[in-house]
C-alpha positions as CSV (number, residue, x, y, z in Angstrom):
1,X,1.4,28.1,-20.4
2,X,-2.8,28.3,-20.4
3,X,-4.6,27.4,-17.0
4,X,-6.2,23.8,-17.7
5,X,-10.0,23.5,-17.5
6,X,-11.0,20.7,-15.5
7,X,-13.7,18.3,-16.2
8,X,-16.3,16.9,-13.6
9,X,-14.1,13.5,-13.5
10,X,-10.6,15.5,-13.2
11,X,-11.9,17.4,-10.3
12,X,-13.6,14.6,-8.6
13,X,-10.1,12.8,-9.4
14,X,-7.8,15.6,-7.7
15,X,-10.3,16.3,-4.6
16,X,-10.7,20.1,-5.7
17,X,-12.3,22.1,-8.6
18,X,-10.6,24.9,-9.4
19,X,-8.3,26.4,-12.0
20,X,-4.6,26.8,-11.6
21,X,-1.5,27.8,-13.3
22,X,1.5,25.6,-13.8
23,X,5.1,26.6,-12.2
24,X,8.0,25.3,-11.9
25,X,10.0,24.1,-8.8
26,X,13.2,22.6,-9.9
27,X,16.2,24.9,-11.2
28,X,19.1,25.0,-13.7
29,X,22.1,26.6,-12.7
30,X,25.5,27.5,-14.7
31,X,27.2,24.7,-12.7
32,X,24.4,22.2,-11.3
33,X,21.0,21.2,-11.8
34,X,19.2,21.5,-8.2
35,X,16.2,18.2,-7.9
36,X,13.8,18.9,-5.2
37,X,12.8,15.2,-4.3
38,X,9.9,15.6,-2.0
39,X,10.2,11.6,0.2
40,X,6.8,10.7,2.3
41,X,7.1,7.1,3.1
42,X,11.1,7.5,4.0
43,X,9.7,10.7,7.1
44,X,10.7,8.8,10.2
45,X,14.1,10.0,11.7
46,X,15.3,6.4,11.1
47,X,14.8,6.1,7.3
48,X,15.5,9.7,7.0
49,X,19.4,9.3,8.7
50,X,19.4,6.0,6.1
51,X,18.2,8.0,3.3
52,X,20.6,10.6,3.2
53,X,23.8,8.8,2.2
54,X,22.2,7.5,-0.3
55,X,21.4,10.6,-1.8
56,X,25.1,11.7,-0.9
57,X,26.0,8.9,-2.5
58,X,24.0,9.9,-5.7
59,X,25.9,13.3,-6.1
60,X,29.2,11.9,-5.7
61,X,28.4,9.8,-9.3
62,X,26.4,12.6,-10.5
63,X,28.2,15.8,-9.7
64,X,26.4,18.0,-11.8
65,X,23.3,17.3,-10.0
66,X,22.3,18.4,-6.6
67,X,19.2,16.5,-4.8
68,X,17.3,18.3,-2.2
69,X,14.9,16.1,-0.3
70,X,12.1,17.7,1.9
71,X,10.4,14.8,4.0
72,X,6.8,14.9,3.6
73,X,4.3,13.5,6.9
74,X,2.0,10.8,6.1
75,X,-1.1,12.7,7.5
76,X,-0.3,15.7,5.3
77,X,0.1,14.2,1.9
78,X,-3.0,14.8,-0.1
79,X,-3.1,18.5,0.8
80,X,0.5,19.3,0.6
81,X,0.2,18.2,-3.0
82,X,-2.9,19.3,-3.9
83,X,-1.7,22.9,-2.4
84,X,1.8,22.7,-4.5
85,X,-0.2,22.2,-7.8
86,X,-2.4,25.3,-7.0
87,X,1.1,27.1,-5.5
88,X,3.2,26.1,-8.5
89,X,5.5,24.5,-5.9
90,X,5.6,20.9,-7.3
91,X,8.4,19.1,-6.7
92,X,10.8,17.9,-9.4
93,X,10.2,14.5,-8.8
94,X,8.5,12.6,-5.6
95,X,7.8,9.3,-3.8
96,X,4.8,8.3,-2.4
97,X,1.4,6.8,-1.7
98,X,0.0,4.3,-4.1
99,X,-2.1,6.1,-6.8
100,X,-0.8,9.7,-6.7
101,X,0.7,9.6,-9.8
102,X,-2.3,8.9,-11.3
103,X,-4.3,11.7,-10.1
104,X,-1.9,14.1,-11.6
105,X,-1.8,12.0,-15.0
106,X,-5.1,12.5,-15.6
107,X,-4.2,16.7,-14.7
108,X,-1.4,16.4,-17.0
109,X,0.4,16.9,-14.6
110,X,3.0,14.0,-14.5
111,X,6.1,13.1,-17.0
112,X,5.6,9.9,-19.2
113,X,8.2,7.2,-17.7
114,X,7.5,4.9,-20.9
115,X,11.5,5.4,-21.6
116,X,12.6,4.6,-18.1
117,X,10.1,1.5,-18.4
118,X,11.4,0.0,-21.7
119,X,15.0,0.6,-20.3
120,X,14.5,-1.6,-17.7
121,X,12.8,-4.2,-19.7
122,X,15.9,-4.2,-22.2
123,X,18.3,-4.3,-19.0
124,X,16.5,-7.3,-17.8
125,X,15.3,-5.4,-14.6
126,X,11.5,-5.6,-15.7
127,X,11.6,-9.8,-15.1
128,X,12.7,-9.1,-11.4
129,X,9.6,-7.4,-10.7
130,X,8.5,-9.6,-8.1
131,X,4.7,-9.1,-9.7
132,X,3.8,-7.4,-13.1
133,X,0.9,-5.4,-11.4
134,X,3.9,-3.6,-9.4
135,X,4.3,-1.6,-12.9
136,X,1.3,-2.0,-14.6
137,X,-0.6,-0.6,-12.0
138,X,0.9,3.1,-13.3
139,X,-0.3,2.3,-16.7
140,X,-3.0,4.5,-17.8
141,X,-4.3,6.4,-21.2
142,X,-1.8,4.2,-22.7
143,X,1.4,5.1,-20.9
144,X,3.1,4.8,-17.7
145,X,3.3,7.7,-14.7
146,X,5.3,5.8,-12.4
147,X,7.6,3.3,-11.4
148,X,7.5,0.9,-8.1
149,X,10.2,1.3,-6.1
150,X,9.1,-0.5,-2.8
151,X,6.5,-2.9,-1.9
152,X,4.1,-2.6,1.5
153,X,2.2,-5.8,2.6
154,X,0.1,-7.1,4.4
155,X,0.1,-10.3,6.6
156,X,-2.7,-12.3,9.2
157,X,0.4,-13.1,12.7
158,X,-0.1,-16.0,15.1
159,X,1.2,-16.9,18.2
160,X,2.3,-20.4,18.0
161,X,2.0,-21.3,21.2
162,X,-1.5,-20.7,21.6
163,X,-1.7,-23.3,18.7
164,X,0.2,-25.7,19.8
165,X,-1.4,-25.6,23.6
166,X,-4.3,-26.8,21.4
167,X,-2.9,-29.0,18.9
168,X,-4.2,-26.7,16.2
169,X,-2.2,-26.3,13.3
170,X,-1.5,-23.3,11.1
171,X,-4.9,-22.6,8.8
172,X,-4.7,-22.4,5.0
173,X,-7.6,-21.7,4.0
174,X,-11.4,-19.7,4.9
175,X,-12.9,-23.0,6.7
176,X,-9.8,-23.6,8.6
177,X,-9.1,-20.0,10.0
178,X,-12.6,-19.3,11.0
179,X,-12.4,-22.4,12.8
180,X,-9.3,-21.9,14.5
181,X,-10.5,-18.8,15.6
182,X,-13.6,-19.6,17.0
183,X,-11.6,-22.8,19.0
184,X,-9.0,-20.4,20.4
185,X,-11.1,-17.3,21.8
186,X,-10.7,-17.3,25.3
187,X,-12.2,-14.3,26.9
188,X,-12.2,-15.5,30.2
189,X,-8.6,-15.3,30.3
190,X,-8.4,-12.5,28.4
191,X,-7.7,-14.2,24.8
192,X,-9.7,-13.6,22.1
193,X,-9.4,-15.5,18.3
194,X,-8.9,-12.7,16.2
195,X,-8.0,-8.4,16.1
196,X,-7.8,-6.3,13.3
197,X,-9.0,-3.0,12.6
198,X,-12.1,-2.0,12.0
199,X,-12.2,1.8,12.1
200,X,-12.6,3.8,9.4
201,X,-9.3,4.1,8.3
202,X,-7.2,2.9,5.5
203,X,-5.6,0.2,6.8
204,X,-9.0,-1.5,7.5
205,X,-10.1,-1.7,3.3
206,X,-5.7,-2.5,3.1
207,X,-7.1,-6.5,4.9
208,X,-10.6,-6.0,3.5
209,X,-9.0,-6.2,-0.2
210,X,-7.3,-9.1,0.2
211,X,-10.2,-11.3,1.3
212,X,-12.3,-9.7,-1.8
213,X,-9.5,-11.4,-4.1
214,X,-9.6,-14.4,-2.1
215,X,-13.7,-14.4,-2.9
216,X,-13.3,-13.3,-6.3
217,X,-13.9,-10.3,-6.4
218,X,-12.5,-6.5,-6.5
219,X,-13.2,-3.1,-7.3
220,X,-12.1,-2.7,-11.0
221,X,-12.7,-5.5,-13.9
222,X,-9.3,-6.0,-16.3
223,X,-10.1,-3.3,-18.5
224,X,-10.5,-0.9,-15.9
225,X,-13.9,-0.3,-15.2
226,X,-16.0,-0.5,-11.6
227,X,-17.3,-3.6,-10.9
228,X,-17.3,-3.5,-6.9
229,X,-21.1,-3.3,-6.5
230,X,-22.2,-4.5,-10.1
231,X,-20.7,-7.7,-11.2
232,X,-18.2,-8.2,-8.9
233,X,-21.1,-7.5,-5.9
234,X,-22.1,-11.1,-4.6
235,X,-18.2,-11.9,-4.0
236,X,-17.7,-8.6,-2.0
237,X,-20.5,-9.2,0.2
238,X,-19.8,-12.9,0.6
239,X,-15.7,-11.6,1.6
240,X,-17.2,-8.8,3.5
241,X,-19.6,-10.7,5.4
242,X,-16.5,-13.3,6.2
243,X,-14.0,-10.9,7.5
244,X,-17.2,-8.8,9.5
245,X,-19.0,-12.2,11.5
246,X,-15.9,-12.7,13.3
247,X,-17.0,-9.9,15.4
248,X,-20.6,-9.6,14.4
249,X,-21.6,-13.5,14.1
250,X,-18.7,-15.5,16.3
251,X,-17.8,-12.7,18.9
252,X,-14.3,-13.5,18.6
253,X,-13.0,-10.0,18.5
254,X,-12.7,-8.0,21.2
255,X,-15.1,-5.0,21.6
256,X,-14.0,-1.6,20.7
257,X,-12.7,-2.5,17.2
258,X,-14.7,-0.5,15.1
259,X,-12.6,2.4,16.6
260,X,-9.2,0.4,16.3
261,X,-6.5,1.9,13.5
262,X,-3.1,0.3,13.1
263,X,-2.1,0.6,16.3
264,X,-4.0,-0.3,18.5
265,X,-4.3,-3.9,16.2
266,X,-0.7,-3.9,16.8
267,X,-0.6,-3.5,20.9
268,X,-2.9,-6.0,21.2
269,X,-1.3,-8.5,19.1
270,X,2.4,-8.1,21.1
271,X,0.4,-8.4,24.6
272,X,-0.5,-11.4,23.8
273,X,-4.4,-11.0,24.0
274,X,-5.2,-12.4,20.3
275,X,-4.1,-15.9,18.8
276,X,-4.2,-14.1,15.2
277,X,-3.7,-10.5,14.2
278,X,-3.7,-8.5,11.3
279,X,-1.1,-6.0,11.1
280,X,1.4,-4.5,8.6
281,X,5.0,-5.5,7.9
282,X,6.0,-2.9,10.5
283,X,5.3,-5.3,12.6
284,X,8.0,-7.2,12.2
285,X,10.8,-4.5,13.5
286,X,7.6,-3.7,16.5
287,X,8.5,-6.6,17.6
288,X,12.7,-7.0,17.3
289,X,12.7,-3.4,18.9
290,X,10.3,-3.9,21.6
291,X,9.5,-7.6,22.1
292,X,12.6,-9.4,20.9
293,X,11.4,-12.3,23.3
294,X,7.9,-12.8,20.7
295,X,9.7,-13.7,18.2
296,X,10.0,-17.5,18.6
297,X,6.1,-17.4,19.8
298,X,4.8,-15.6,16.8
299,X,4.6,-17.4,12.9
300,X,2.9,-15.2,9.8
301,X,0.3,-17.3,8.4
302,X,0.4,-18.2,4.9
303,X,-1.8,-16.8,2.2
304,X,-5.4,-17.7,2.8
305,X,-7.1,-20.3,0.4
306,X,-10.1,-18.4,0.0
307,X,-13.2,-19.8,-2.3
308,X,-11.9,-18.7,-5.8
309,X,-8.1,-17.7,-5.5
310,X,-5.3,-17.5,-3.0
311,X,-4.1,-13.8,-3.0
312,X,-3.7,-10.8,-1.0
313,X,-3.5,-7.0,-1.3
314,X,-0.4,-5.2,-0.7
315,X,1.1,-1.4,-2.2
316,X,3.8,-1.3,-4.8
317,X,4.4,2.1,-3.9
318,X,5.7,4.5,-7.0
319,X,8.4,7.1,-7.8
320,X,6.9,9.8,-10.0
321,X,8.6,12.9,-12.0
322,X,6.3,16.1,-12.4
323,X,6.0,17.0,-15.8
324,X,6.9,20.8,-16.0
325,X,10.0,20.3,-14.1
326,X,13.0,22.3,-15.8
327,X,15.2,19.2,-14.3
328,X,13.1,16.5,-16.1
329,X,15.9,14.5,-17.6
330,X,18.1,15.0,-14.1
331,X,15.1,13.7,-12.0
332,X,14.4,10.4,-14.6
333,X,18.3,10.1,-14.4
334,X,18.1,10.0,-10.0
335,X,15.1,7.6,-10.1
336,X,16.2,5.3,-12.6
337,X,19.8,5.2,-10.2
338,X,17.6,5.1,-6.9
339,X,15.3,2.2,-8.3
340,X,18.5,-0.1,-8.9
341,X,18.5,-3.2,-7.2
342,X,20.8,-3.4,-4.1
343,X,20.8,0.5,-3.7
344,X,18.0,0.7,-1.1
345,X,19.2,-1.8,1.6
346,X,19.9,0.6,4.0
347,X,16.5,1.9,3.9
348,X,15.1,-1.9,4.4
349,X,17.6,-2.2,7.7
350,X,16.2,1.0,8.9
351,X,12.6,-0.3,8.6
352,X,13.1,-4.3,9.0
353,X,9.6,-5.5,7.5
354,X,7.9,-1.9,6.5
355,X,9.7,-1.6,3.4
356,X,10.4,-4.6,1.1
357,X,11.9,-4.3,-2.6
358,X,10.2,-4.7,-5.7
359,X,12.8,-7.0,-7.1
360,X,13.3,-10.5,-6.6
361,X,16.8,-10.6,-7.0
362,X,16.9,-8.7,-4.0
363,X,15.5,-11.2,-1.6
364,X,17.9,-13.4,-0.8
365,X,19.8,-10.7,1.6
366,X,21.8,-11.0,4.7
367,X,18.8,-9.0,6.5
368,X,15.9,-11.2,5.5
369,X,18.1,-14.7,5.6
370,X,18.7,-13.1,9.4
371,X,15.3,-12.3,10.5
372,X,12.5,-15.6,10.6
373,X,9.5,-13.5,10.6
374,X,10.5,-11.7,7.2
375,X,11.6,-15.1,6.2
376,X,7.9,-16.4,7.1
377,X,6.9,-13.2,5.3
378,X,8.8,-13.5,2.0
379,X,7.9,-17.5,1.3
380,X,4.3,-17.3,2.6
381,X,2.7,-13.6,1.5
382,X,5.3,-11.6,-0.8
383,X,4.5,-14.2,-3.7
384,X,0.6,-13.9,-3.4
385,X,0.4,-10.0,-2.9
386,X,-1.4,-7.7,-6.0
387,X,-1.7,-4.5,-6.0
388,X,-5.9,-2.4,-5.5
389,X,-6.3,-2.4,-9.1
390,X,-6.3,-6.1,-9.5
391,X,-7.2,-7.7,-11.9
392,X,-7.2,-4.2,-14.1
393,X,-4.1,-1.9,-14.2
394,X,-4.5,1.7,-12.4
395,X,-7.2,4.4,-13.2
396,X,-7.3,8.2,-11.8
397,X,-10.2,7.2,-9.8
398,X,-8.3,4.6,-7.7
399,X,-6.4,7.2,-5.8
400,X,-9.7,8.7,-4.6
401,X,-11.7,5.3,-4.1
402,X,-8.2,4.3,-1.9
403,X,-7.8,7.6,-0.2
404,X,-11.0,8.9,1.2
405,X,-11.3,5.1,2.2
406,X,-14.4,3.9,0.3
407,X,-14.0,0.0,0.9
408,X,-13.2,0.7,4.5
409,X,-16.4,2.3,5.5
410,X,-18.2,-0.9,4.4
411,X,-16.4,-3.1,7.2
412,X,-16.5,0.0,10.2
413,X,-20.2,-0.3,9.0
414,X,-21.3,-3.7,9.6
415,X,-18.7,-4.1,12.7
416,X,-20.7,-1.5,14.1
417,X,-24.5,-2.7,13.2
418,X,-25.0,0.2,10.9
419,X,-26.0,-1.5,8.3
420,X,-25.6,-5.2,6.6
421,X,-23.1,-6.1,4.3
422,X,-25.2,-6.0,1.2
423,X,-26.1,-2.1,2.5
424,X,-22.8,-1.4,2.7
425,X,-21.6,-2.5,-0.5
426,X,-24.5,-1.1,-2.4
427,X,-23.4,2.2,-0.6
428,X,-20.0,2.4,-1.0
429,X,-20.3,1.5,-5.1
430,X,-22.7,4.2,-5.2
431,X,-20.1,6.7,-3.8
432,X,-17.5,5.0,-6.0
433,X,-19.6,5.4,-9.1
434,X,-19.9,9.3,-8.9
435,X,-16.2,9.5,-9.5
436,X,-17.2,8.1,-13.0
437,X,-19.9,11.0,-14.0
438,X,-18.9,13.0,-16.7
């Protein structure tokens, strides 16, 4: 097989220019066909002890076919796969972060799952899709890469009773919110309205993205092309500007937020020192785990009303199969059984809240009937989430815009008094742009 010659936009799109040969990772045997199934948002201990009987589970119907998994840390994902394409250590088929798939598409690098796609839209499976981006998103160069498997939101918390000391009800919309947050900052006793994080990491761009949408605007147009600082501009600075003035304009934040990541967004929250906070679905188990007594205080807001629509961002994370496997039609065979729906509930037990399913048929469970905050999440968020790429299906150069975190530096930015938000958008679609040059 000859090395493949990259262009400008395919190296830009992988994160490293250089030539490479392709190998081979999965293996036949007289007896068994081995899958190595490389897993990086299943890593924790918890998920991993769930994810292992189903994989048991797996080669009990499917004896001829052995799975190997080999966890995978979140912090180490770009350059473990950029080094296994290099290596020739690909695996046979992966799960992971939302655009990877794409990256190696535009390599050739990934297996067409067209087949896979069509079977699930003559099996019916395709209408449960709780959202058509979930698929569509993997749709590139006029075929698919991928396949959802699990869905990662994103939510806006709020303690009730923090509300209801102060008759305020439950915002719905841009007006309402910043008001509520302005009313219920309380320094002085060591309240403020709002937290969120405003570092420069990825979770930052994850709340950013949602109030784009709610604006009108995004980072691709429907057909795929980058409109983030063109036509699409005067929304993102008007969202931008939003989400930023709580700290910048109304003081409402507390200080030290441009340095804040997930974490610390979520501490804050549970202490009790914010009447709203932005924080992942993790969230949820955070606070059955550690702060079981929360749970009747705290509500999930629903969806913001923003000034042209009411949506948010979330990930429909995909399952991908390389495309010089040896083990091809074993590893489109494992993920079309993993993706089933009903086979992943252990996995959503393990993680109550961090992982969701893609499929709607799977919502009504004992675990989310059980738990009031994924209720909250489920009827108020789930139904308005879209994937990045909205309102255009997935390109290449997603994966890099979403990974080196180009919409996040605009809010760090601003938070900070680096620059304003119109700076900061102009800058960041600048970046964004160069990924585009032939």
């Amino acid at each position: 097989m000859s090395d493949l010659k990259l262009t400008r936009r395919q190296s830009l799109v992988l994160g490293a220019g250089a030539l490479f040969a392709l190998g081979t990772r999965g293996a036949f045997s007289q007896d068994a066909t081995t899958l190595t199934f490389w897993s990086v948002r299943l890593n924790t201990p918890e998920l991993q002890a769930a994810l292992l009987p189903i994989l048991a589970q797996f080669e009990a119907e499917h004896p001829g076919i052995k799975v190997v998994n080999e966890p995978v840390s979140g912090n180490l994902v770009y350059p473990k796969f950029l080094t296994a394409v290099q290596g020739q250590l690909m695996p046979d088929v992966a799960e992971a972060y939302s655009y990877h798939p794409l990256q190696f598409a535009a390599l050739g690098q990934m297996a067409e799952m067209d087949d896979l796609i069509k079977s699930w839209e003559t099996s019916g499976r395709l209408k449960d899709v709780v959202n058509e981006f979930a698929y569509k998103k993997f749709f590139w160069n006029d075929h698919y890469w991928g396949v959802p498997y699990n869905l990662d939101p994103r939510a806006i918390y709020y303690r009730k009773d923090l509300l209801e000391a102060k008759g305020i009800k439950p915002p719905t919309n841009w007006d309402e919110f910043q008001a509520a947050a302005i009313a219920l900052n309380d320094p002085a006793n060591g309240v403020y309205g709002l937290s969120f994080p405003a570092g420069n990491f990825h979770i930052t761009q994850h709340f950013f993205m949602g109030f784009m949408f709610q604006a009108g605007g995004s980072i691709l147009d429907k057909d795929g092309n980058l409109v983030f600082g063109t036509t699409a501009r005067d929304a993102n600075i008007r969202a931008l500007t939003y989400l930023t003035d709580f700290a910048t304009k109304h003081k409402v934040t507390p200080e030290g937020i441009g340095s804040w990541d997930t974490p610390d967004a979520h501490t804050f929250f549970q202490q009790g020192r914010a009447a709203f906070g932005m924080g992942t679905g993790v969230l949820i188990g955070e606070i059955q785990r550690g702060n079981p007594d929360l749970i009747d205080k705290i509500g999930i807001l629903e969806t913001l009303q923003g000034p042209a629509a009411k949506l948010t961002a979330g990930f429909f994370n995909p399952m991908f199969v390389w495309n010089y496997s040896p083990a091809k039609e074993a590893a489109m065979t494992f993920v079309d059984w993993f993706t089933q729906p009903g086979r992943l509930e252990p996995l959503y037990a393990a993680n109550p809240g961090g992982l969701w399913p893609i499929f709607k048929s799977e919502f009504d469970s004992e675990l989310t009937r059980s738990q009031p905050l994924m209720q909250e999440m489920l009827a108020k968020v789930i139904p308005y989430t879209t994937d990045f790429a909205y309102p255009g299906t997935g390109v290449p150069e997603m994966g890099v815009i979403d990974g080196e975190k180009m919409f996040a530096a605009p809010v760090n930015e601003v938070v900070i008094g680096q620059k304003t938000p119109a700076q900061a958008i102009d800058d960041a679609q600048a970046k964004m742009a160069a990924l585009w040059e032939e």
